[in-house]
N, C-alpha and C positions, 0 to 999 in steps of 0.2 A: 504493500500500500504506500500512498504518496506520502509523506511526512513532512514536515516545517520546512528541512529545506530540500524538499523535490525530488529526492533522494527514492530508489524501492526498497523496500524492504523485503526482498526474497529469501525466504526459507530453504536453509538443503534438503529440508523433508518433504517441499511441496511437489504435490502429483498433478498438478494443473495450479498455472500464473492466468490470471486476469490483467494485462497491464492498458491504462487509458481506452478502454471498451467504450466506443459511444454507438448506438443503435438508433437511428432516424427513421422516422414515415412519415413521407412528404403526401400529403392530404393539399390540393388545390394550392399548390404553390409553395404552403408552408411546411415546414418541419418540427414536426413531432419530436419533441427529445425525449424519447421511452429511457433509453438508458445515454446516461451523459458524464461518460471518462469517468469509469470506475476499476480498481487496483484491490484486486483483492487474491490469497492464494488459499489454497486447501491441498491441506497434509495427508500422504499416505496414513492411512486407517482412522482417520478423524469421520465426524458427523459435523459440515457443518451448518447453521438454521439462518436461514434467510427471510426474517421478517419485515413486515409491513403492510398500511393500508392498501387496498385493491388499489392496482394505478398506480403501484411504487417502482415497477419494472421491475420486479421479484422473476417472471414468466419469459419477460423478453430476455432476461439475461442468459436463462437457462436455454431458450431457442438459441439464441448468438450462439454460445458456444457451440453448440450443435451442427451448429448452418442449418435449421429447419422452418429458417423464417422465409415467405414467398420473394422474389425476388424485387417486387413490383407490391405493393408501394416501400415496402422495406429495407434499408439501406444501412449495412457498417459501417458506420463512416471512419472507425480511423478505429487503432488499438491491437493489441497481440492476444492470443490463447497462447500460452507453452504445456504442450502435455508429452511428453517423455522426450525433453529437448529439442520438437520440432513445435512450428507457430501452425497450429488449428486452421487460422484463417489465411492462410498463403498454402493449402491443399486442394487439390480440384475433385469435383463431383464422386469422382469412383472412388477413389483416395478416404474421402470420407464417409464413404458404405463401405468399407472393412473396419473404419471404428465405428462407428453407429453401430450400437446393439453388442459388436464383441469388446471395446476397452471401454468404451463410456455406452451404461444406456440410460434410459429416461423410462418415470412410471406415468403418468400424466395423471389430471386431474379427476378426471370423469370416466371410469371404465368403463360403463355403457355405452358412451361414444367413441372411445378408443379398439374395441374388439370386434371381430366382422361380424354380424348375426348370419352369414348364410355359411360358416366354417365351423368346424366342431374345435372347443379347445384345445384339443391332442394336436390338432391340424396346425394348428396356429401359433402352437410352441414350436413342434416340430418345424416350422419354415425356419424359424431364425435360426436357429441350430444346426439345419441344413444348408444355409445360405455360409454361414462362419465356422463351422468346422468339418464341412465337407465328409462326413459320414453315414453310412448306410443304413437302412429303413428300420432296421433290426436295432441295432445300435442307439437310432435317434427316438426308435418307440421306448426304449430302456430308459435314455437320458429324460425323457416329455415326463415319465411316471416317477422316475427320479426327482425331479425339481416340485412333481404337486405332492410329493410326501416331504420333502424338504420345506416347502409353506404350509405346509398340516393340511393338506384339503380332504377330507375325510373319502375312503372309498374311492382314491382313483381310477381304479382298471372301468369304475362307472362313468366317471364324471370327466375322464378323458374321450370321451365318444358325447357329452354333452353340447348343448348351441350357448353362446351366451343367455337368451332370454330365458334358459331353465334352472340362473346358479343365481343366487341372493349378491347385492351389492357387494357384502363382503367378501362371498366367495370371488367375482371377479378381479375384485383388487388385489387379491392373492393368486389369483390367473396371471394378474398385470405384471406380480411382484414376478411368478416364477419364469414369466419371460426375459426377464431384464435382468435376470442375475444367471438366465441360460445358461449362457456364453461366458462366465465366471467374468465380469467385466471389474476392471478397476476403480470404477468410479460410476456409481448409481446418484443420479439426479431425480428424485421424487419432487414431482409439483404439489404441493397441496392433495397429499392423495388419501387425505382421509376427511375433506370437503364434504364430500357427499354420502358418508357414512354416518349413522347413529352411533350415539355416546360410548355405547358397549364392544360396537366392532371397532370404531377408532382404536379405542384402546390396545383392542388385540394387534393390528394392523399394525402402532406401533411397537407394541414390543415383539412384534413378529421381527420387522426392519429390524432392529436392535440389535438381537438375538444374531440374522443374520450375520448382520454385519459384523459384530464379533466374531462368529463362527468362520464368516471368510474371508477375513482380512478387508475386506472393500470400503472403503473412501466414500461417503453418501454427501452429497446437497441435497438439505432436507428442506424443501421453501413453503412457509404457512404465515397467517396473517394474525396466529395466535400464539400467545407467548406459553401460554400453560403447556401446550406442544412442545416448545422447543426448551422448556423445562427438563420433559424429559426424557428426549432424546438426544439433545446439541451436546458437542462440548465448547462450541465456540459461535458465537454469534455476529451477525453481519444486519443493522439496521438498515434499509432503505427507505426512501423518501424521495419523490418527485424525479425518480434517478439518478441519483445520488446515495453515497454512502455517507451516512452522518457519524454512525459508530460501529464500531469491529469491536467484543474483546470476548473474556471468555465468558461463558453462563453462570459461573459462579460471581463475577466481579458486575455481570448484567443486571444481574437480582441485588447482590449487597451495595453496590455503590457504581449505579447509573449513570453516563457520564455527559448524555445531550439531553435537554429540556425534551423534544421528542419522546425517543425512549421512556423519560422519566412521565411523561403524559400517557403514553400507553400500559405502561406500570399499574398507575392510578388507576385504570380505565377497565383494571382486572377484578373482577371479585376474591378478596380473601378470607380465610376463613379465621386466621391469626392474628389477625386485628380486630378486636372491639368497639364497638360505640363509631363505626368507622363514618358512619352516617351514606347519603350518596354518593354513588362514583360518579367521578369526575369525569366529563366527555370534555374533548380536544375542541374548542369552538372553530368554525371554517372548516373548510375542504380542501385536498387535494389541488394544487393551482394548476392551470388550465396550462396543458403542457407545450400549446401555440403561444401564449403570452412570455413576453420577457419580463422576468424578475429579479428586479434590481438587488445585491444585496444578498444578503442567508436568506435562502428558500424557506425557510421553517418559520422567519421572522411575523408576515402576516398572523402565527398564528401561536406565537412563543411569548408567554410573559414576561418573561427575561429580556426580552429586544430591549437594544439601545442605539443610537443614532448609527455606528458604524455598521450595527448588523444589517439596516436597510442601503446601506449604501455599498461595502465588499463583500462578498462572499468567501470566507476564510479558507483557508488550509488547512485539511486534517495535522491536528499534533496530537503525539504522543501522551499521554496523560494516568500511565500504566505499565506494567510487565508485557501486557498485550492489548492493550485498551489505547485506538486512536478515536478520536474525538473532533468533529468539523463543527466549532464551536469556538465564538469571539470569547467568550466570559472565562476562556483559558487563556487566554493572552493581556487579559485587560483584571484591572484592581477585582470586579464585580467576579472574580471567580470566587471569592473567599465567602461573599453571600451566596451564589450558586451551591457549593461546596456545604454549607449550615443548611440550606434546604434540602438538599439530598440527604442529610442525613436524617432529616424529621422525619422523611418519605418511611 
């Protein structure tokens, strides 16, 4: 990540660099700045959570690095991917169908729109597997029943001759899961994939991830709009905002000492059960700014009680403000961090 003075900060453990990623979609002349020069990396066997408001470019990120975004209106405009020493976005089309699905895959948001209804799920595992390790029928029906006992799906020799529209929400997210970890891939990007699940199966879904990902070593981008999530699965967390990264650090320093007014407003904005007499939660007043407008200034200002004259006028530089904790926040540069710093601790 970009630090005070401009500087990266790359890790020898990281398994994929983010470096200045800007992602544009030019709508009637104008440009959309979905994601706008963001630095970030993630470490062999790490989890890490990607939160914020719908609209934060949590989704677009995760298509960027992919290259699954359409060509037209969508546009990279500038920035690197590094994944095993080579740049992501300097690959051409085929190039990127031998990693797609075998070293990075993606679980997506919605698995009733992500699975074909006129393919049985046996059918649907077995492509990928056959497409990236080139094995025989015999083989690749062994590996299909393999991977639905590997996600617990109860009774596969059944439910592998099933259509999607006969397995429950959960079951297909664990359809989605055992696709994406087929090809024993290094690095699982899950969008919000327990969105459309009830209370109970969420749960499982993530400690199913968890679990795996312990089990085999893989590298997860976990991306959700809710922090009790990435409680308990993150070990490191990446705030977005307006596309932009406002804070990086870890889930233990997220919770005890929060370090953008942002963050510290979606904190609030949680129900706890540890705190007494807590009275109403607090809602964030405004919205997400309109990502064709220019904003003068910290983007978060409109809607930051903290603002002071400089925040509407530069928008700062991520510093350092931690062991791991960077911070795109004036009130670390300027006297008013010392009151910043008193409130966070009341929080």
């Amino acid at each position: 990540m970009k630090i005070k003075d401009g500087t990266v900060n790359n890790n020898s453990k990281a398994l994929l660099s983010v470096n200045n990623l800007k992602t544009y979609f030019y709508i009637d002349r104008k440009a959309v700045k979905a994601v706008d020069g963001i630095d970030f990396n993630i470490n062999r066997n790490e989890i890490l959570g990607i939160v914020g408001e719908s609209g934060s470019g949590k989704s677009v990120t995760a298509l960027s690095i992919l290259r699954l975004l359409p060509s037209a209106p969508s546009c990279i405009i500038s920035g690197k991917v590094y994944y095993n020493n080579g740049n992501l976005l300097g690959l051409n089309e085929k190039q990127m169908q031998r990693i797609r699905g075998a070293e990075i895959s993606m679980i997506f948001q919605e698995p009733a729109t992500s699975l074909n209804p006129v393919l049985t799920i046996g059918k649907q595992i077995a492509e990928s597997i056959q497409f990236h390790q080139k094995i025989n029928k015999e083989e690749t029906s062994k590996k299909v029943l393999e991977m639905l006992n590997l996600v617990k799906i109860p009774d596969p020799y059944r439910r592998i001759k099933e259509y999607p529209h006969e397995m429950s929400g959960g079951m297909k997210q664990r359809v989605m899961i055992a696709m994406a970890l087929s090809c024993n891939p290094s690095l699982l990007i899950a969008d919000e994939p327990t969105t459309a699940l009830d209370v109970v199966t969420q749960k499982q879904i993530l400690y199913l991830i968890k679990e795996l990902q312990m089990k085999l070593g893989t590298s997860v981008i976990f991306i959700t709009h809710n922090f009790g999530v990435i409680a308990k699965i993150a070990d490191r967390v990446m705030v977005m905002y307006a596309g932009k990264i406002l804070e990086q650090a870890s889930v233990k320093d997220i919770f005890q000492r929060p370090g953008h007014p942002y963050t510290l407003s979606l904190l609030k904005s949680i129900p706890r059960l540890d705190v007494s007499k807590r009275g109403r939660l607090k809602a964030i007043p405004g919205s997400l700014p309109d990502p064709m407008d220019k904003i003068e200034g910290c983007l978060f200002h409109p809607r930051c009680e903290f603002a002071t004259d400089i925040c509407r006028i530069k928008n700062p530089e991520p510093i350092k403000t931690g062991n791991q904790q960077y911070v795109r926040c004036w009130m670390y540069y300027k006297k008013e961090e010392v009151y910043f710093k008193n409130t966070i601790k009341r929080y």
